[in-house]
KEDOMI-189924 format. One record per residue (C-alpha): x, y, z; residue in one letter. Coordinates in steps of 0.25 Angstrom, whole numbers, plus 2048, in hexadecimal, padded with zeros to 3 digits. Layout:
<pts>
XYZA/...
</pts>
This chain:
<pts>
95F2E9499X/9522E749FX/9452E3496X/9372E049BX/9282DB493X/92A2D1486X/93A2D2487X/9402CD47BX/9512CE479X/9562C646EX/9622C5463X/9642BC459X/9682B1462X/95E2B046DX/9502B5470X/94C2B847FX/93E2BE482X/9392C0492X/9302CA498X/93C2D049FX/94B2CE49AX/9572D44A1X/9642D649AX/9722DB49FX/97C2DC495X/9892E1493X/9952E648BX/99A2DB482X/9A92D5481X/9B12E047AX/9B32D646EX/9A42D946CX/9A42E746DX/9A02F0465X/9A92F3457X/9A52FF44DX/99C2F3444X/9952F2451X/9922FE459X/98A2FA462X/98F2F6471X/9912E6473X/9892E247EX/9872D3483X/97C2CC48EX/9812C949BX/9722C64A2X/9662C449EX/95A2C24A5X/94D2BE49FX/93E2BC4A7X/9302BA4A4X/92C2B0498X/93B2AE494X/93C2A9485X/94A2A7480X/94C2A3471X/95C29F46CX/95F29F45DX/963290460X/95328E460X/95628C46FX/94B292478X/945293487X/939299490X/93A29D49CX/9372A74A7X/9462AB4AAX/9522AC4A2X/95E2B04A9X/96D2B04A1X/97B2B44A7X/9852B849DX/9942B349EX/99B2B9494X/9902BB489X/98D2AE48BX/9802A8494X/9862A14A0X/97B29E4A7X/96C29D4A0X/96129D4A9X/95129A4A5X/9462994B2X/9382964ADX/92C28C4B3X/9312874ACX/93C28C4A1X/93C285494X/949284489X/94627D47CX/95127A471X/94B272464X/94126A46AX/94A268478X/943270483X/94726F493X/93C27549DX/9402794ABX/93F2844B5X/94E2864B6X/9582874ACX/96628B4ACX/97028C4A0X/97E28C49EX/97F28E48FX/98E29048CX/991284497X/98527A48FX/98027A49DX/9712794A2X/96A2764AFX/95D2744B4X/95C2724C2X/94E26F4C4X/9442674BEX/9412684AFX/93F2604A3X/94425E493X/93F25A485X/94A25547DX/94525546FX/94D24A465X/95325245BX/95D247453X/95E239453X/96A23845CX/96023E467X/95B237473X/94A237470X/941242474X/940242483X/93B24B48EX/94324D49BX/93D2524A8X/9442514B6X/9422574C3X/95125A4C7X/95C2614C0X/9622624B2X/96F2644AEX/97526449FX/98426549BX/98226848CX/992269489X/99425A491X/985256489X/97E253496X/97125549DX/96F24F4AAX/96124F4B3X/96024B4C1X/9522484C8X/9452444C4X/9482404B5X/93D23C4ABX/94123B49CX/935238491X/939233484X/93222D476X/93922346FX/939222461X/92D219461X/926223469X/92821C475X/927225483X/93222148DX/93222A49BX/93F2274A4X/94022C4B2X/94D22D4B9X/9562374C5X/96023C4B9X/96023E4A8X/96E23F4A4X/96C244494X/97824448BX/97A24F480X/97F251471X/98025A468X/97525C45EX/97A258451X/97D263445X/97927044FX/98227C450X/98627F45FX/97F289465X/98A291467X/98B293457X/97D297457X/97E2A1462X/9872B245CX/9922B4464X/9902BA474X/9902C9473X/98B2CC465X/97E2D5465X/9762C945EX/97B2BE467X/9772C8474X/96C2C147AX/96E2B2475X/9762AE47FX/96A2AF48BX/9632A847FX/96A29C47FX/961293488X/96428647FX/96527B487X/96927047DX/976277475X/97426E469X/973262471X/96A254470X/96724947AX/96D23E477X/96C236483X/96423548FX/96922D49CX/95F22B4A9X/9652274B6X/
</pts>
């Protein structure tokens, strides 16, 4: 499917609008097919391709900006999430990361930058680490299963204190430890099932970058 000019494809877990969006699906699993309550043929996304003012919006409240949107499917599930801007942006909450390249791995709690780029990481509880800003010249890469991000070259980290204090640090690698946001549901119980007709584009839509988690420690070197 092939659309062009103020593109807008949505369902009730995911929004995606582009200037042009190119979709390929396919039949769904035979679990999925259709029974005589549901007439209507089955069908799930195996890739999509988004260009031209990219804005995807999750029901998670996740969301990004970018001038490219490319997701592979793997068995109804987004293997690889790509988003190309100058730069693209994703924001969850108040945590926003800004870079020209990014590339997710949502089933695996995988991300990488491999570029320069930069992160706000807003104080949400008290067990967080305190509002701090993250720019860096090298490469990111975060494990969010193993709650780890690591950033390797040309590292600043702003932070204020609680007595308003502003501390800058500068150093060749950031080594951020993870945990789980205290009572939040898991995305995966927010997100239908992969196949159903409502859940039919949420998987290209699932561009958040945190899963529920918080810094909770931050480590130069």
């Amino acid at each position: 499917r092939l659309a062009d000019g103020h593109v807008r494809a949505y369902d009730a877990d995911s929004e995606i609008r582009a200037g042009h969006l190119d979709a390929t699906l396919i039949p769904a699993p035979a679990a999925t097919q259709p029974t005589n309550d549901q007439p209507l043929a089955a069908v799930q996304l195996q890739h999509l391709l988004a260009q031209t003012d990219v804005h995807v919006r999750s029901r998670d409240g996740a969301s990004a900006d970018a001038e490219n949107l490319d997701v592979t499917m793997n068995a109804g599930k987004a293997a690889d999430v790509i988003l190309k801007g100058a730069p693209a942006r994703v924001q969850k909450g108040q945590d926003i990361t800004v870079a020209n390249l990014i590339t997710l791995h949502p089933e695996a709690g995988i991300y990488d930058i491999p570029g320069a780029g930069s992160m706000h990481l807003a104080r949400e509880s008290e067990n967080d680490s305190p509002p701090t800003d993250v720019s860096w010249q090298g490469t990111l890469h975060a494990d969010l299963k193993k709650n780890l991000i690591d950033i390797d070259r040309g590292v600043i980290v702003k932070t204020v204190s609680s007595d308003q204090t502003h501390n800058t640090t500068t150093s060749d690698h950031l080594h951020i430890t993870l945990a789980d946001k205290p009572e939040t549901r898991s995305l995966k119980s927010q997100i239908s099932k992969p196949g159903s007709e409502a859940s039919l584009f949420a998987p290209a839509g699932n561009v958040d970058l945190t899963q529920q988690k918080e810094a909770r420690a931050l480590s130069l070197a």
